[in-house]
mmCIF file as gemmi writes it, N, C-alpha and C atoms, coordinates in Angstrom:
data_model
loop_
_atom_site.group_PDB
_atom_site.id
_atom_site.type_symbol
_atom_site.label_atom_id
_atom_site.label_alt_id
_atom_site.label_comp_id
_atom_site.label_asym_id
_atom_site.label_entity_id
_atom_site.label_seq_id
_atom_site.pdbx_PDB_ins_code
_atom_site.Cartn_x
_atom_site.Cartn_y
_atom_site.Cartn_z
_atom_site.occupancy
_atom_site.B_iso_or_equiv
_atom_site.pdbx_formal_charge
_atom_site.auth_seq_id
_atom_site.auth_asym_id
_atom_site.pdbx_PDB_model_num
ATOM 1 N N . UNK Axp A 1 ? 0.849 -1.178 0 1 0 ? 1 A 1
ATOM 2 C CA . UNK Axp A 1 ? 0 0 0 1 0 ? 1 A 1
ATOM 3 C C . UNK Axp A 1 ? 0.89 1.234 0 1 0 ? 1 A 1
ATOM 4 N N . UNK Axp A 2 ? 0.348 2.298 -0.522 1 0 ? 2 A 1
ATOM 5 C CA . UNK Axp A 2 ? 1.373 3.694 -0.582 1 0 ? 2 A 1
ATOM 6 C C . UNK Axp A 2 ? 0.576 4.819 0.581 1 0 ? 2 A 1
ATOM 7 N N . UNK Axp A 3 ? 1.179 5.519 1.559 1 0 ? 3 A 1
ATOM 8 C CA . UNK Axp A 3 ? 1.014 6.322 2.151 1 0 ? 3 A 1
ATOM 9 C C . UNK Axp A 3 ? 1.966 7.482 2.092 1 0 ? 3 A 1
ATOM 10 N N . UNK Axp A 4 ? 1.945 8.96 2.256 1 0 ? 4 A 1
ATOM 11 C CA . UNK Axp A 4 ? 2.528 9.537 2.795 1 0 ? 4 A 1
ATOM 12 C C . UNK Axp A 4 ? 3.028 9.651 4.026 1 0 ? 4 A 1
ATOM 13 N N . UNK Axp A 5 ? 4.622 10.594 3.67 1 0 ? 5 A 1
ATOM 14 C CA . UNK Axp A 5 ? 4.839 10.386 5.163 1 0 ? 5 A 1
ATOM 15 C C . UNK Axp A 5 ? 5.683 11.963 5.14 1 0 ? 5 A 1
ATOM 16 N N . UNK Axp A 6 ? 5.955 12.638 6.064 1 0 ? 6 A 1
ATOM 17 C CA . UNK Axp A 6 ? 6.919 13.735 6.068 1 0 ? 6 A 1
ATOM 18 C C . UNK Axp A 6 ? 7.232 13.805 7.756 1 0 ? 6 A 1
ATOM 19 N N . UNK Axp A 7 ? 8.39 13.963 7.644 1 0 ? 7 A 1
ATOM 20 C CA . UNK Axp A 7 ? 9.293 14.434 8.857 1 0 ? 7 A 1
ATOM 21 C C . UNK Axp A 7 ? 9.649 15.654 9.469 1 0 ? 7 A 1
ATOM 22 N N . UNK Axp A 8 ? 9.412 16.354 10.056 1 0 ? 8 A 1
ATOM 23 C CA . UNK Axp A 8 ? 9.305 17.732 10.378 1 0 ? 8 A 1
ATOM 24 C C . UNK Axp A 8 ? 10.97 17.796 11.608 1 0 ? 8 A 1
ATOM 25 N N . UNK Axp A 9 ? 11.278 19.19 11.225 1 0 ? 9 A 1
ATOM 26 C CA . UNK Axp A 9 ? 12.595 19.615 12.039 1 0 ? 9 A 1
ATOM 27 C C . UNK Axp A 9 ? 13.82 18.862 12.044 1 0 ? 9 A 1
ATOM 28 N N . UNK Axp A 10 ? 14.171 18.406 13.479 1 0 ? 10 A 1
ATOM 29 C CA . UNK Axp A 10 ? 15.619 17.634 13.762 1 0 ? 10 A 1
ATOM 30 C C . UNK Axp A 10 ? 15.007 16.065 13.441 1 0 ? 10 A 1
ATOM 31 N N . UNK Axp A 11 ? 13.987 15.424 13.548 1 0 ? 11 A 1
ATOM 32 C CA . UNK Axp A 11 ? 13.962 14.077 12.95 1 0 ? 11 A 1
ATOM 33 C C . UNK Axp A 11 ? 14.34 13.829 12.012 1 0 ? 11 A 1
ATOM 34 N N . UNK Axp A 12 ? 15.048 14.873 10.806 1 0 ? 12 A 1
ATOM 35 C CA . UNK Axp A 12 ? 14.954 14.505 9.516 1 0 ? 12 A 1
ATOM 36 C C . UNK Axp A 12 ? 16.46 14.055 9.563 1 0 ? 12 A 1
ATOM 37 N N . UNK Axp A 13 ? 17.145 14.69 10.953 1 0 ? 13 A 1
ATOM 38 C CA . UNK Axp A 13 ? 18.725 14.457 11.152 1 0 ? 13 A 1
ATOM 39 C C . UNK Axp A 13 ? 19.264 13.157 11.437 1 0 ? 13 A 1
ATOM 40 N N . UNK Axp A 14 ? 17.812 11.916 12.156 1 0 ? 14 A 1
ATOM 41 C CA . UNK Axp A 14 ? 17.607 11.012 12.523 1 0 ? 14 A 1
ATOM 42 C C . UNK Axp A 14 ? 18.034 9.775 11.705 1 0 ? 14 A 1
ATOM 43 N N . UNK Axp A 15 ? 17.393 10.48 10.521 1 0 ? 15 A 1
ATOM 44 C CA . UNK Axp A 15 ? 17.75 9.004 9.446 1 0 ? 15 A 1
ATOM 45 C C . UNK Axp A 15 ? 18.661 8.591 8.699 1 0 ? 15 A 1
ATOM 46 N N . UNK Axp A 16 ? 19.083 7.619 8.822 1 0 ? 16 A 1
ATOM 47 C CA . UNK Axp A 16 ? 19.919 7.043 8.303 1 0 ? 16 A 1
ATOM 48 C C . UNK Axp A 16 ? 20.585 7.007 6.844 1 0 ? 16 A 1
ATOM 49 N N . UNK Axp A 17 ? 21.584 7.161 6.237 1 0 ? 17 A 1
ATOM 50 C CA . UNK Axp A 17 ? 22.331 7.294 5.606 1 0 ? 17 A 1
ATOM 51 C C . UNK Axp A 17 ? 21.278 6.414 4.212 1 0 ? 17 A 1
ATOM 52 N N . UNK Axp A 18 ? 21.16 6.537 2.991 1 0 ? 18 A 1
ATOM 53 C CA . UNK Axp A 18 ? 20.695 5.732 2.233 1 0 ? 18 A 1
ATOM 54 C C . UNK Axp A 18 ? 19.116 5.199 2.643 1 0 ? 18 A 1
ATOM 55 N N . UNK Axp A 19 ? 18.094 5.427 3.655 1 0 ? 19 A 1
ATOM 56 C CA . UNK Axp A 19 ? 16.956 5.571 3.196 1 0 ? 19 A 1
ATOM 57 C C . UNK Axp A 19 ? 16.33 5.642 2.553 1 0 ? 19 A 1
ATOM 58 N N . UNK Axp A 20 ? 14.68 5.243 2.766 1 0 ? 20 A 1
ATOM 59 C CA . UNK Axp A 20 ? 13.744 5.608 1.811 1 0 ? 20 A 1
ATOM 60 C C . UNK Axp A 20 ? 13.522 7.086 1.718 1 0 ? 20 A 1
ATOM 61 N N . UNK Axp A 21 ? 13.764 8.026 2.475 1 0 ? 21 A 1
ATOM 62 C CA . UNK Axp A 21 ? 13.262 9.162 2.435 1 0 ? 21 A 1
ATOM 63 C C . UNK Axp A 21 ? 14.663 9.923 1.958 1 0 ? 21 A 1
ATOM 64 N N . UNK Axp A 22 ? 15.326 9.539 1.768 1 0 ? 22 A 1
ATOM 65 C CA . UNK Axp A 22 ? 17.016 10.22 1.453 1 0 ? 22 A 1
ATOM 66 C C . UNK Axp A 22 ? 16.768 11.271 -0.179 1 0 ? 22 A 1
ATOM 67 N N . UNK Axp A 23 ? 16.224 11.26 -0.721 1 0 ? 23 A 1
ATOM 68 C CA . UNK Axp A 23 ? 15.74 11.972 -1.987 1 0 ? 23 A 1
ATOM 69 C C . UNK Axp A 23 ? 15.343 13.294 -1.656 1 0 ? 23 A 1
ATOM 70 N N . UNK Axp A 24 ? 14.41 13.234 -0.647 1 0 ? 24 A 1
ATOM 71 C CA . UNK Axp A 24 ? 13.503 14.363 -0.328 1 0 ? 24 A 1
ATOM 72 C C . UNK Axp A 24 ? 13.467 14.059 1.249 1 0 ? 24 A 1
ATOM 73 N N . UNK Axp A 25 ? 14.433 14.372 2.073 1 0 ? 25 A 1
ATOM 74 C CA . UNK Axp A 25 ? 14.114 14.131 3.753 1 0 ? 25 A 1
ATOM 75 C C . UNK Axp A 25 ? 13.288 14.957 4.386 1 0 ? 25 A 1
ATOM 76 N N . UNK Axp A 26 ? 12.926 16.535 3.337 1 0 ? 26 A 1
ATOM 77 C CA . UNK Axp A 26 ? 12.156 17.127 4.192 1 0 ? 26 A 1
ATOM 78 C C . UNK Axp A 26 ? 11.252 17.451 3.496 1 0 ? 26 A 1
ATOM 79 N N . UNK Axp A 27 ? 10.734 16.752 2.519 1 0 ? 27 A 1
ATOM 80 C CA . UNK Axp A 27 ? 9.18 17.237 2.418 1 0 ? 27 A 1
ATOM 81 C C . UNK Axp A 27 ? 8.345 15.636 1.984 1 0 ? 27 A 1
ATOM 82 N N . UNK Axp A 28 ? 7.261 16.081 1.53 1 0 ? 28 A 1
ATOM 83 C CA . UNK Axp A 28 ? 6.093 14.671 1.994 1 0 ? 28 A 1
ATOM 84 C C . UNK Axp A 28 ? 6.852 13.445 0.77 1 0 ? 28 A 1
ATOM 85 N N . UNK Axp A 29 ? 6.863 12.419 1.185 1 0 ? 29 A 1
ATOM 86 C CA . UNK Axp A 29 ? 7.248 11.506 0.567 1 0 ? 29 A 1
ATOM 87 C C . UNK Axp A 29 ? 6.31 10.448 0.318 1 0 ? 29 A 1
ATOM 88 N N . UNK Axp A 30 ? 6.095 9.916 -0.868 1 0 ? 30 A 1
ATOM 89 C CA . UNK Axp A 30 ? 5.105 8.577 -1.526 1 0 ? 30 A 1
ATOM 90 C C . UNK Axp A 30 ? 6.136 7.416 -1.058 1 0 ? 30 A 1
ATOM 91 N N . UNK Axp A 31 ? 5.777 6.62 0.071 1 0 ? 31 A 1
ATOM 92 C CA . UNK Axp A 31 ? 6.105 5.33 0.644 1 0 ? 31 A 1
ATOM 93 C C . UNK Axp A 31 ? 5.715 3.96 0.358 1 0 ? 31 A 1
ATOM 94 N N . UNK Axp A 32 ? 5.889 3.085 0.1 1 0 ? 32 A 1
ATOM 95 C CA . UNK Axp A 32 ? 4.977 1.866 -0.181 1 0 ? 32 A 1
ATOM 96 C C . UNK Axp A 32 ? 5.474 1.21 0.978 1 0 ? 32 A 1
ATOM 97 N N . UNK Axp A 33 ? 4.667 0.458 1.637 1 0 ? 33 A 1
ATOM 98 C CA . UNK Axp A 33 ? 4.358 -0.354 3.057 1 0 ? 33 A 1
ATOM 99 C C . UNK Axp A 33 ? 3.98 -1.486 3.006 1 0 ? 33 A 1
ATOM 100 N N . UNK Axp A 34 ? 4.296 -2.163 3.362 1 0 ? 34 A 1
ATOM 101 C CA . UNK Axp A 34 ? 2.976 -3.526 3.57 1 0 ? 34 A 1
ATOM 102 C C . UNK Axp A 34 ? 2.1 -3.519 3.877 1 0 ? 34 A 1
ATOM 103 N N . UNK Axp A 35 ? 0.613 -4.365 3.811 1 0 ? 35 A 1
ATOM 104 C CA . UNK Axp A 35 ? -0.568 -3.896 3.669 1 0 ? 35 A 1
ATOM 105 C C . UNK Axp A 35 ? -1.236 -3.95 4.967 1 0 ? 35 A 1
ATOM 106 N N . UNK Axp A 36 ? -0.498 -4.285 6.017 1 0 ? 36 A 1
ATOM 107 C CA . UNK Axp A 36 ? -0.789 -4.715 7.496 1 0 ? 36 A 1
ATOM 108 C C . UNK Axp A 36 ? 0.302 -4.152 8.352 1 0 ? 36 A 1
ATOM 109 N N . UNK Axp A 37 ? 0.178 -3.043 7.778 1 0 ? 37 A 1
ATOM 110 C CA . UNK Axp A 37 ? 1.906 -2.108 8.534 1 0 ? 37 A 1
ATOM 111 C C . UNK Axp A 37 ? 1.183 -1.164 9.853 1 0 ? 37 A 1
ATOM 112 N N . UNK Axp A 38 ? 1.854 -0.889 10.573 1 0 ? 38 A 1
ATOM 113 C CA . UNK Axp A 38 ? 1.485 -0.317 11.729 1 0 ? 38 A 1
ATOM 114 C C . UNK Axp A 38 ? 2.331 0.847 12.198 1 0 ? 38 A 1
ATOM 115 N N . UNK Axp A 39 ? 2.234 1.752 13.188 1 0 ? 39 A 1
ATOM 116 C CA . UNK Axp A 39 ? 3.807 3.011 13.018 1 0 ? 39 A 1
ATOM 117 C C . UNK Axp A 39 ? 4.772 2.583 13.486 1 0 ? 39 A 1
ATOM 118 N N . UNK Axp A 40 ? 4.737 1.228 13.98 1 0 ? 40 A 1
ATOM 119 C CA . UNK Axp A 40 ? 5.626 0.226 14.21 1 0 ? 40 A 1
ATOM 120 C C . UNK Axp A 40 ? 6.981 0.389 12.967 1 0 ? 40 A 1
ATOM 121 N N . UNK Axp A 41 ? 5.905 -0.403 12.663 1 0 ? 41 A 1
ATOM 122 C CA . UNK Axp A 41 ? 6.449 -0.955 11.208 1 0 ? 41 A 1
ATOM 123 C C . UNK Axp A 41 ? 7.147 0.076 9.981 1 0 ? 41 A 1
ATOM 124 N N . UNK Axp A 42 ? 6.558 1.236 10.435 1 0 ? 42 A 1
ATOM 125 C CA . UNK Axp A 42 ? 6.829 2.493 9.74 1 0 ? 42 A 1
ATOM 126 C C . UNK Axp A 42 ? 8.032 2.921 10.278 1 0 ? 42 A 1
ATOM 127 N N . UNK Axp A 43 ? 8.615 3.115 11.165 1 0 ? 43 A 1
ATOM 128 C CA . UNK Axp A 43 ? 9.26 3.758 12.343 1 0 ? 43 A 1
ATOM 129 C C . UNK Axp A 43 ? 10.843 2.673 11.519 1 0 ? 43 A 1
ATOM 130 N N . UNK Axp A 44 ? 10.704 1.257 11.516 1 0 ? 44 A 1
ATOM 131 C CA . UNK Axp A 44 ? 11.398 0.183 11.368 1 0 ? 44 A 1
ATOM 132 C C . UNK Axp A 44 ? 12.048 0.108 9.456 1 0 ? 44 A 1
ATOM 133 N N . UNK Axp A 45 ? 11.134 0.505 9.044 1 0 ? 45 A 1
ATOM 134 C CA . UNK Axp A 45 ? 11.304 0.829 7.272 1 0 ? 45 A 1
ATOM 135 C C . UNK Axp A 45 ? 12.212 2.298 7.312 1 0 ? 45 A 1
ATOM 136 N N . UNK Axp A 46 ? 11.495 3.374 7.816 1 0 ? 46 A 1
ATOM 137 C CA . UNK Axp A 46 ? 12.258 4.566 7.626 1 0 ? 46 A 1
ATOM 138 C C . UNK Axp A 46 ? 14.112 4.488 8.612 1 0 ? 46 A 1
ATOM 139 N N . UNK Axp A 47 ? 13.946 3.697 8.985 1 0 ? 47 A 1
ATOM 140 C CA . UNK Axp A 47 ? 15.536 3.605 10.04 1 0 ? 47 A 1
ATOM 141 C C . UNK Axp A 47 ? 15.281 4.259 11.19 1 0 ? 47 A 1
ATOM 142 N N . UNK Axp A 48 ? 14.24 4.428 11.877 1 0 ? 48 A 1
ATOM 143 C CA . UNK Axp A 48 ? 13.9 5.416 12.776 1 0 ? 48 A 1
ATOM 144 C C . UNK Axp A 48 ? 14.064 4.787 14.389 1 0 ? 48 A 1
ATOM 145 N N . UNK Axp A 49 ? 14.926 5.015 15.456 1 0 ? 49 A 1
ATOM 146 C CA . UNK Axp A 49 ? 14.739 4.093 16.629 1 0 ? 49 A 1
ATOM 147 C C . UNK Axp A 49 ? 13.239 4.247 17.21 1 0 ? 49 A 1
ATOM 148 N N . UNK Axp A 50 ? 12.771 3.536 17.355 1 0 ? 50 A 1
ATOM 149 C CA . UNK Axp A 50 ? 11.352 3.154 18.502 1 0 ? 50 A 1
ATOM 150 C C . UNK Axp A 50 ? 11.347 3.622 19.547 1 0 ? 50 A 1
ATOM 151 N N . UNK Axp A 51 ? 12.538 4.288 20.104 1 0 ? 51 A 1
ATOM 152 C CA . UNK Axp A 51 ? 12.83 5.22 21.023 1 0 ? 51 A 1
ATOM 153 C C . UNK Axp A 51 ? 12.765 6.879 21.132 1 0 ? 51 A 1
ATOM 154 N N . UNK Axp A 52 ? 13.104 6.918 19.546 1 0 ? 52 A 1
ATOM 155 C CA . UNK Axp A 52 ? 12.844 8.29 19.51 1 0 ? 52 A 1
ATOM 156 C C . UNK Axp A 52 ? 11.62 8.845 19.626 1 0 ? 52 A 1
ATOM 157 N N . UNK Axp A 53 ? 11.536 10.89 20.378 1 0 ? 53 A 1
ATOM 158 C CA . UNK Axp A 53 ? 10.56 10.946 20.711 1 0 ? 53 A 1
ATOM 159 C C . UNK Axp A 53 ? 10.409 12.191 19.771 1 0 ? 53 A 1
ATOM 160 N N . UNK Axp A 54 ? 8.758 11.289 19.964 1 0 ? 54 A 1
ATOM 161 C CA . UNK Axp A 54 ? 8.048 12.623 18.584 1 0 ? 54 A 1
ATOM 162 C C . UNK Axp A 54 ? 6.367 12.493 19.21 1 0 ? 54 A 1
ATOM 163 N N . UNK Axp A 55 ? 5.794 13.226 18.32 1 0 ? 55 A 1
ATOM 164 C CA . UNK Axp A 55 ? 4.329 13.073 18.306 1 0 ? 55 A 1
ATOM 165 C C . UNK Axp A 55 ? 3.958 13.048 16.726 1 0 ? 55 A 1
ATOM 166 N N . UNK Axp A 56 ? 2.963 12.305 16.595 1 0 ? 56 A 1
ATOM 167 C CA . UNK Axp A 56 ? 2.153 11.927 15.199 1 0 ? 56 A 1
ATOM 168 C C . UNK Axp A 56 ? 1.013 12.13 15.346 1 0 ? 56 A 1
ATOM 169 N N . UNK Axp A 57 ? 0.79 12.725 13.59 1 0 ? 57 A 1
ATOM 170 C CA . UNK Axp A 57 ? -0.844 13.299 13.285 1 0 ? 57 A 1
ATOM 171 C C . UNK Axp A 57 ? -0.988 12.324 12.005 1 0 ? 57 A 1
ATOM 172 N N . UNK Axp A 58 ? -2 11.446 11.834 1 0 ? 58 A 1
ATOM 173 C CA . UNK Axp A 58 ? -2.363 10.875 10.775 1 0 ? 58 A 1
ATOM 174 C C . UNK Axp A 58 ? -3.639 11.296 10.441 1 0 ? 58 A 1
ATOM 175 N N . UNK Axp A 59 ? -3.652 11.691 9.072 1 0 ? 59 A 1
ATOM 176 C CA . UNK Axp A 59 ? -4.633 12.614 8.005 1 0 ? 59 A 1
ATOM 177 C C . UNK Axp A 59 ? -5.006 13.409 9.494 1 0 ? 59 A 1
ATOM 178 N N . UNK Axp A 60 ? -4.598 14.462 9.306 1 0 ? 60 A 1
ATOM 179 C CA . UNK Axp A 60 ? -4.673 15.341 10.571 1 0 ? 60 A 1
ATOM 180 C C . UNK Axp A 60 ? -5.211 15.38 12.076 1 0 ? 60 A 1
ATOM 181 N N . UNK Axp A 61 ? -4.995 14.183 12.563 1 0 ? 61 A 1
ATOM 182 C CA . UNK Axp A 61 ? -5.569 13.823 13.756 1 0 ? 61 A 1
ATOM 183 C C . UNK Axp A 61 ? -4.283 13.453 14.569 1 0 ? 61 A 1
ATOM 184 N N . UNK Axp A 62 ? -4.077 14.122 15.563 1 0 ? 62 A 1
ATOM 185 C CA . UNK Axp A 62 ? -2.985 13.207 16.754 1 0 ? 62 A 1
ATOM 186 C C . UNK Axp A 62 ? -3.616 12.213 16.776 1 0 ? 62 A 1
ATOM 187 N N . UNK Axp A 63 ? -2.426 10.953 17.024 1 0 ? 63 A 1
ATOM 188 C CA . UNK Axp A 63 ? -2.684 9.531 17.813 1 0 ? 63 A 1
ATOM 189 C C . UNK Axp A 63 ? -1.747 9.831 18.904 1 0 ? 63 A 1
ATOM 190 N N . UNK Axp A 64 ? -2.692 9.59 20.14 1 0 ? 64 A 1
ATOM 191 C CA . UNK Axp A 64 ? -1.966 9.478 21.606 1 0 ? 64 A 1
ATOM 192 C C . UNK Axp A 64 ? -0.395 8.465 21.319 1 0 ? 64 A 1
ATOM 193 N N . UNK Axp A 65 ? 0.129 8.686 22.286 1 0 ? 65 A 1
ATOM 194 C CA . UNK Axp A 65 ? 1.26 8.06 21.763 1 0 ? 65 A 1
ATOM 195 C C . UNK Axp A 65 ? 1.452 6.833 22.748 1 0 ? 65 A 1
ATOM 196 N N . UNK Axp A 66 ? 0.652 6.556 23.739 1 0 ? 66 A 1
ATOM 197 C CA . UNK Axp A 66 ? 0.185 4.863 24.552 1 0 ? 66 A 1
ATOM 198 C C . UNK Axp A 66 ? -0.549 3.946 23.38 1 0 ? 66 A 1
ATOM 199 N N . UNK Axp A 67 ? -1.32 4.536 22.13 1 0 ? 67 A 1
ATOM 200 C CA . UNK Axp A 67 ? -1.415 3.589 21.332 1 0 ? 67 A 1
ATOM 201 C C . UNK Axp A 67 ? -0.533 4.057 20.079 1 0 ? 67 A 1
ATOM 202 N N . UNK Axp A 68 ? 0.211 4.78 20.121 1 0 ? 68 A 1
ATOM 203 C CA . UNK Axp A 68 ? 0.947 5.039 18.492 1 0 ? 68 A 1
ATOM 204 C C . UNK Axp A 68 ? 1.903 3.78 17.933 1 0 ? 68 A 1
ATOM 205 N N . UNK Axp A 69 ? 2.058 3.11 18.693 1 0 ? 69 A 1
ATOM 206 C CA . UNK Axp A 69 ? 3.355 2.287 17.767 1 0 ? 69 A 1
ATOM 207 C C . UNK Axp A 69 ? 2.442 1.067 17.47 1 0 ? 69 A 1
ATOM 208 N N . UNK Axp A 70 ? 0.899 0.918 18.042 1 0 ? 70 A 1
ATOM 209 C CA . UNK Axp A 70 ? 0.481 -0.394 17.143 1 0 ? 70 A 1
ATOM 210 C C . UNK Axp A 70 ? -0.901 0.19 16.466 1 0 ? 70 A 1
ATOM 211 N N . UNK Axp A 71 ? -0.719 1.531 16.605 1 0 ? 71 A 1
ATOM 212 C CA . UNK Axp A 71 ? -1.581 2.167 15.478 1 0 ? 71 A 1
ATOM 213 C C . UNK Axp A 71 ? -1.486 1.414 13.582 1 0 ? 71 A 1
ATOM 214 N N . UNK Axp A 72 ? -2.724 0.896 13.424 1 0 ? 72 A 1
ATOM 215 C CA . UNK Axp A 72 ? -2.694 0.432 11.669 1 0 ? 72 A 1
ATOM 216 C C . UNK Axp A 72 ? -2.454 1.553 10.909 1 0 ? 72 A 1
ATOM 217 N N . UNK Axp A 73 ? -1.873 1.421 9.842 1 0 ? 73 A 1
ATOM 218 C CA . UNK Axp A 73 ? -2.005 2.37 8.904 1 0 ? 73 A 1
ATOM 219 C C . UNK Axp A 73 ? -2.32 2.26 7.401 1 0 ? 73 A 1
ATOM 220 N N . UNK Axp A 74 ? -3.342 2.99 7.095 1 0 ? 74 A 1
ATOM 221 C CA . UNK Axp A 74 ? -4.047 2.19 5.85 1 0 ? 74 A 1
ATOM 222 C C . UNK Axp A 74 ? -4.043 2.936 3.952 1 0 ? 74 A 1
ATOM 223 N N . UNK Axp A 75 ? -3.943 2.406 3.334 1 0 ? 75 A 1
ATOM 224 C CA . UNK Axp A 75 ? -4.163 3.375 1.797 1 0 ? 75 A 1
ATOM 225 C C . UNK Axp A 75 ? -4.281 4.877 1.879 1 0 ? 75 A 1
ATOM 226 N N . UNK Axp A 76 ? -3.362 5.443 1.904 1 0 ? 76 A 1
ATOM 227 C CA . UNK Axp A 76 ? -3.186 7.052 1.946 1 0 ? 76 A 1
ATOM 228 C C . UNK Axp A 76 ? -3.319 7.411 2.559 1 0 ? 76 A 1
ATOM 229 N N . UNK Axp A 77 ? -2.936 7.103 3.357 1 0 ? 77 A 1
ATOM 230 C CA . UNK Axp A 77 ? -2.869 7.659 5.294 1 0 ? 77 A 1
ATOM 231 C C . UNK Axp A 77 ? -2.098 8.735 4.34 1 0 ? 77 A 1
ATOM 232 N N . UNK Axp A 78 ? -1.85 9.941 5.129 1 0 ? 78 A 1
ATOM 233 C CA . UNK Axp A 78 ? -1.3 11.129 5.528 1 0 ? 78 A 1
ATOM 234 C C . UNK Axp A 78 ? -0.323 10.927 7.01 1 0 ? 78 A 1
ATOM 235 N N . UNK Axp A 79 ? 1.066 10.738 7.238 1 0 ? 79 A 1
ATOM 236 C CA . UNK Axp A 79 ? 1.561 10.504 8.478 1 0 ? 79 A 1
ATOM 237 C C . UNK Axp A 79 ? 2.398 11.957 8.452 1 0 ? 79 A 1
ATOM 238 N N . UNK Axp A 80 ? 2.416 12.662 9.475 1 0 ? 80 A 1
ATOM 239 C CA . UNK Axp A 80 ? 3.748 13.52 9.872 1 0 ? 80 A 1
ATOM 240 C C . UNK Axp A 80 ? 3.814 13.389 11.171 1 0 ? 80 A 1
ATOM 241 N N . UNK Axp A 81 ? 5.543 13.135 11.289 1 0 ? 81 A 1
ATOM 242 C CA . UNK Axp A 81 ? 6.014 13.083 12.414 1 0 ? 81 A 1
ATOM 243 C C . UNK Axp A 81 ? 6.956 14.291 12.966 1 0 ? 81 A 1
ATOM 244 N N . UNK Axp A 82 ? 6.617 14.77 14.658 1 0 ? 82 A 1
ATOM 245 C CA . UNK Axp A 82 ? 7.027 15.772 14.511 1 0 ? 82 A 1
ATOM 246 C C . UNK Axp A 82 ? 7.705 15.561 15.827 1 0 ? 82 A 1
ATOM 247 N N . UNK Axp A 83 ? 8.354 16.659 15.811 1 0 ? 83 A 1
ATOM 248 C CA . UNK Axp A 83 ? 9.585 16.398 17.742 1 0 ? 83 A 1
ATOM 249 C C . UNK Axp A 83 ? 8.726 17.402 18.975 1 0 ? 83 A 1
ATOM 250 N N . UNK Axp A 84 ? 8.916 16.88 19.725 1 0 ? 84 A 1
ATOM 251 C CA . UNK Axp A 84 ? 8.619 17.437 21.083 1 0 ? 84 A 1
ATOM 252 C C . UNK Axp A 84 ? 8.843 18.942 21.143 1 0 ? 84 A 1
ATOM 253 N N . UNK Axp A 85 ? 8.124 20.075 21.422 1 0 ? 85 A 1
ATOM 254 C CA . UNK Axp A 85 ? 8.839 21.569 21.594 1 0 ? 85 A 1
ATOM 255 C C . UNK Axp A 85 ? 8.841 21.363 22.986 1 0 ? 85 A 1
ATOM 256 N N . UNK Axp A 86 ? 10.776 21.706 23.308 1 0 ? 86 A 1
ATOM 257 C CA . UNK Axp A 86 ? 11.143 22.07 24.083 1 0 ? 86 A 1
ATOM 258 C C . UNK Axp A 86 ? 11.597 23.461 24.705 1 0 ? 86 A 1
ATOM 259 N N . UNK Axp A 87 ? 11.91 24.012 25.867 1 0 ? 87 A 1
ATOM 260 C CA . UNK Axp A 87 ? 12.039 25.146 25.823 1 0 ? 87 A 1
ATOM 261 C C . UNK Axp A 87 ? 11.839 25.748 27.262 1 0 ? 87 A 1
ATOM 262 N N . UNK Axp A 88 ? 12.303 26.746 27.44 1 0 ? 88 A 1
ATOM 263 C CA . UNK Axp A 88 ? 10.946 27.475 28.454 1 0 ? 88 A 1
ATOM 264 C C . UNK Axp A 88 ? 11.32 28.796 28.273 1 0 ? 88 A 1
């Protein structure tokens, strides 16, 4: 299945050398997934650690992030992942 995906700020510093997103790291990218992929699974394709911290909006909705990593993701999802604002 193909979804978008885009990476916002210092995550884009995240990925790994030769990626799928290495063409275009900072703007929306056409992904193909498996058809039973999850942000798991997304996180694991893009080179991304499962550790790193972000928040995600799919087709413009936050997913809490206690269910984000076995969130499904389906035919043209819209994903952006974005980093924590820190600061004070």
């Amino acid at each position: 299945m193909r979804i978008s995906v885009k990476l916002v700020g210092p995550l884009v510093d995240q990925l790994p050398t030769g990626g799928p997103l290495n063409d275009n790291p900072r703007g929306v990218n056409a992904l193909s997934i498996i058809d039973d992929a999850t942000m798991r699974t997304l996180l694991e394709q893009l080179g991304l650690s499962a550790e790193l911290e972000y928040f995600a909006m799919i087709n413009d909705e936050h997913v809490p992030s206690d269910v984000l990593a076995e969130r499904a993701l389906a035919e043209g999802d819209d994903v952006v992942l974005v980093p924590p604002l820190k600061g004070g």
